[in-house]
C-alpha positions in Angstrom: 2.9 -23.2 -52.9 2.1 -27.1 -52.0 0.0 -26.4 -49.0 -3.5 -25.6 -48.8 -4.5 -21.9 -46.9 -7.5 -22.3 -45.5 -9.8 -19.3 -45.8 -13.4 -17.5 -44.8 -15.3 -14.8 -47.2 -17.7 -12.6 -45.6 -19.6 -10.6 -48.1 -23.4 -9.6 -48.0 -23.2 -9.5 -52.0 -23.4 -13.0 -53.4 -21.5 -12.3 -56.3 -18.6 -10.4 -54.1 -18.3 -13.6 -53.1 -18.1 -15.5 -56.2 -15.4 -13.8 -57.6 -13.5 -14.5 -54.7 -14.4 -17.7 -54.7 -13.1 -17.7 -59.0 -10.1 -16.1 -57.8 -9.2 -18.2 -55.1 -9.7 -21.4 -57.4 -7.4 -19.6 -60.3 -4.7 -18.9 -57.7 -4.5 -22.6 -56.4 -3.8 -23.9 -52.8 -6.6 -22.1 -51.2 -9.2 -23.9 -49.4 -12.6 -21.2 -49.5 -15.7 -21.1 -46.9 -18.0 -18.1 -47.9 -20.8 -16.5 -45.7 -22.7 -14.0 -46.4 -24.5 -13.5 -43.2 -21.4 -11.8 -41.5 -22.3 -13.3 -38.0 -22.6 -16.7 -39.3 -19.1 -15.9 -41.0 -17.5 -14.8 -37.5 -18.9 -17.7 -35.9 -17.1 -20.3 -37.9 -13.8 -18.2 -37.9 -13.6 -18.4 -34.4 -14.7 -22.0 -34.2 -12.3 -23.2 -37.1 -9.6 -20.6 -37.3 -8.4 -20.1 -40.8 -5.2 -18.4 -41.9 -6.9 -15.5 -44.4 -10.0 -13.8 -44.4 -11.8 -11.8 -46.9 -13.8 -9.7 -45.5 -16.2 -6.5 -46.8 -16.5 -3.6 -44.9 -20.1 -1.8 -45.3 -22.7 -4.7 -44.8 -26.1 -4.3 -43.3 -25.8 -6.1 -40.6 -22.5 -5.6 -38.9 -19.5 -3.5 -39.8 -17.0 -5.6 -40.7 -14.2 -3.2 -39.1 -16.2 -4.5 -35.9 -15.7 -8.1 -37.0 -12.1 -7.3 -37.7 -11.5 -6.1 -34.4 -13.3 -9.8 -33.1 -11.0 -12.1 -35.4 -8.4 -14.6 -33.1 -4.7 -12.9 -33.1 -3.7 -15.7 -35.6 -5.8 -15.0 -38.4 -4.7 -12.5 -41.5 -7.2 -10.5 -42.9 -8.2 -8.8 -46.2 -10.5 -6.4 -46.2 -12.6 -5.9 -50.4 -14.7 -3.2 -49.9 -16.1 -0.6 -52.4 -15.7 2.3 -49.9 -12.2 3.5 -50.4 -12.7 6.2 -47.2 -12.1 3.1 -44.8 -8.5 2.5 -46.2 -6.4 4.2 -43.5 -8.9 2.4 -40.3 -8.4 -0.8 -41.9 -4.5 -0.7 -42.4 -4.9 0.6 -38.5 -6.1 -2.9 -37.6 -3.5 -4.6 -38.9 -4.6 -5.7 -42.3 -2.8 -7.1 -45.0 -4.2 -5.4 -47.7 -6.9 -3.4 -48.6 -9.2 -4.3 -52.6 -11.1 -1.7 -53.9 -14.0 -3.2 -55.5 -14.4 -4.1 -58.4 -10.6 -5.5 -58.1 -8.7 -7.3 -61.1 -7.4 -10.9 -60.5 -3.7 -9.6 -60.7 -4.5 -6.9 -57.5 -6.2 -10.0 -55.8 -2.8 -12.3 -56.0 -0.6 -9.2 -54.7 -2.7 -9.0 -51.7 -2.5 -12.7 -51.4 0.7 -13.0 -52.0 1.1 -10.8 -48.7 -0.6 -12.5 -47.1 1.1 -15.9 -47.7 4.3 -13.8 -46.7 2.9 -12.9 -43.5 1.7 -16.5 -42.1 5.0 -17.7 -43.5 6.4 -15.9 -41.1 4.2 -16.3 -38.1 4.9 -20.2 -38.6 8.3 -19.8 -38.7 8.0 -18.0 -35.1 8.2 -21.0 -32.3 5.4 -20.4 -29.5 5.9 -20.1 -26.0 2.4 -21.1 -24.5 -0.4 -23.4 -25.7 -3.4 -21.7 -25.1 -6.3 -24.0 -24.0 -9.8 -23.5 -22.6 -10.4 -24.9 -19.8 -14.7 -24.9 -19.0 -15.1 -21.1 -19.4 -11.7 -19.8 -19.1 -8.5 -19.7 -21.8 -5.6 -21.1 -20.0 -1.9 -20.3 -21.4 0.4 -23.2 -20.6 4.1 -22.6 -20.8 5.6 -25.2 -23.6 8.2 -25.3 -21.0 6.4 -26.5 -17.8 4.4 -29.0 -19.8 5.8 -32.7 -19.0 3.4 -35.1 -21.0 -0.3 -35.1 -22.5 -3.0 -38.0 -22.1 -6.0 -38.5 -24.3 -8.9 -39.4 -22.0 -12.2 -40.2 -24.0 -13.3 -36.3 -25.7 -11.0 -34.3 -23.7 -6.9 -34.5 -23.0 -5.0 -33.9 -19.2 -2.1 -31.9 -19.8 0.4 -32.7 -16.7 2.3 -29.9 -16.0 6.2 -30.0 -13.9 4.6 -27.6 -11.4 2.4 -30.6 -10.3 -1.1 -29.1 -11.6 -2.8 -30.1 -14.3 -4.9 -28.8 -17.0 -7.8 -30.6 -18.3 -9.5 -29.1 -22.2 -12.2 -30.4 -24.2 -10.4 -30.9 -27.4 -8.4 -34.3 -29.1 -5.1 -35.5 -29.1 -4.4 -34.8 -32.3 -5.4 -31.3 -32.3 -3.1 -30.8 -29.3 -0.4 -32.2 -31.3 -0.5 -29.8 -34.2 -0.5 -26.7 -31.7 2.7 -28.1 -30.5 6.1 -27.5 -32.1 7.0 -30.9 -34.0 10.8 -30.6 -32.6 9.8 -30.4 -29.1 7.0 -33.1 -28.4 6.7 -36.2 -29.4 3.3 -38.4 -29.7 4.6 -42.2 -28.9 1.0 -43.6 -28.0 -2.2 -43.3 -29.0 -3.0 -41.7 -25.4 0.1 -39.9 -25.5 2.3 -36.7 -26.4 5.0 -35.9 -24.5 8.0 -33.7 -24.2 10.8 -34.5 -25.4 12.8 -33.0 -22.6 11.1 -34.7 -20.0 12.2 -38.1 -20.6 15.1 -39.1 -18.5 14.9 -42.8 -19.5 13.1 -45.3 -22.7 13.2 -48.7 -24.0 11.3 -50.1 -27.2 8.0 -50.1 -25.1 7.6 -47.4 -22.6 9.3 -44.1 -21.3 10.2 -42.6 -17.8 9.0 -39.1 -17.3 11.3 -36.6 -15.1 9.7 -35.5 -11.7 7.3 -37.9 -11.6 8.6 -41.3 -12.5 5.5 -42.0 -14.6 6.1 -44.6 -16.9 3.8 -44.3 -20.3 3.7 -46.7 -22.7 5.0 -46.8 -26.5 2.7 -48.0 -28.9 4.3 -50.6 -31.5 3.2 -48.2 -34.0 5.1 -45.7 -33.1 8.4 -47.3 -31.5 10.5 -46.6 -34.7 10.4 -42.7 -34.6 10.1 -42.4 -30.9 13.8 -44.6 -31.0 15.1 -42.4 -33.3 14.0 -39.0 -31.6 15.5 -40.0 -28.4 18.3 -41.8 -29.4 19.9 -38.4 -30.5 
């Protein structure tokens, strides 16, 4: 595999977490954070959202059955606990796989491999809303009703064909990686927008459908944005 997974251990036994750690190294392509304060750990997963997490079961502090049940929808998890009787409430949340400590290398890589299998196919699966927060709340945007997106100083306006607007604390970039490549195009530094949306272009600016905006087209990226619409 030529792409890096990025993953999150939470283990209240430091050298739990080593061997993950060993293993994950020996496997290849697998970029490792380990905690093992398992509220530190849930923090960051929900901040950073990586692909695969290890995660133990019987800690002192938290369960981690009640971490599992806290994880974002996107993430994969691998529960490596010593305490076999959790088994069939772990495989009820939805988890890939299920180590019984002390686990070889070669049971760690089938549960991996699973795993890879799994957000394989959840990347191959084309999304139907962006999900944003906007202040307090999560807002789902349908790819669909989304026209263009403008990068204004820390945060991004997503104009939407209903006329609203949604406004997120986030950058341009980030936006763009949510977004699937085939549909939106970034043709600015400022801007992303859909490709559908464009009912007119030159070498140095577009025309957006229902609102006549006119956005520019950096120099930068006038080659690609050419060749996208010119098809």
């Amino acid at each position: 595999m030529s792409r890096t997974l990025k993953c999150v251990a939470i283990d209240d036994e430091p050298m739990a977490l080593l061997i993950i750690e060993q293993f994950c190294r020996r496997k290849g392509g697998m970029e490792l954070k380990t905690f093992s304060e398992p509220k530190i750990g849930l923090e960051e997963i929900i901040r950073t959202k990586p692909e695969l997490v290890f995660l133990d079961i019987q800690m002192n502090s938290i369960n981690g059955l009640e971490i599992a049940g806290n994880l974002p929808e996107e993430c994969c998890f691998i529960f490596t606990t010593a305490y076999a009787q959790y088994a069939l409430e772990g495989f009820n949340l939805d988890a890939v796989d299920f180590l019984h400590k002390p686990f070889s290398y070669e049971r760690f890589e089938v549960a991996v491999e699973k795993a890879f299998r799994r957000i394989d196919s959840k990347r191959d699966t084309v999304p139907e809303f962006l999900v944003v927060k906007q202040e307090y709340n999560n807002v789902n945007v349908p790819l669909s009703d989304i026209l263009y997106i403008e990068a204004l100083g820390n945060y991004v306006k997503i104009f939407r064909k209903s006329g609203s607007h949604v406004l997120t604390r986030t950058n341009l970039k980030t936006i763009t990686d949510m977004l699937p490549e085939r549909d939106f195009l970034r043709i600015h530094r400022s801007y992303v927008i859909s490709v559908a949306s464009v009912i007119s272009f030159s070498r140095s600016k577009v025309e957006i459908k229902e609102t006549g905006v006119e956005l520019p087209i950096g120099a930068q990226y006038a080659s690609k944005v050419l060749e996208i619409l010119s098809k």
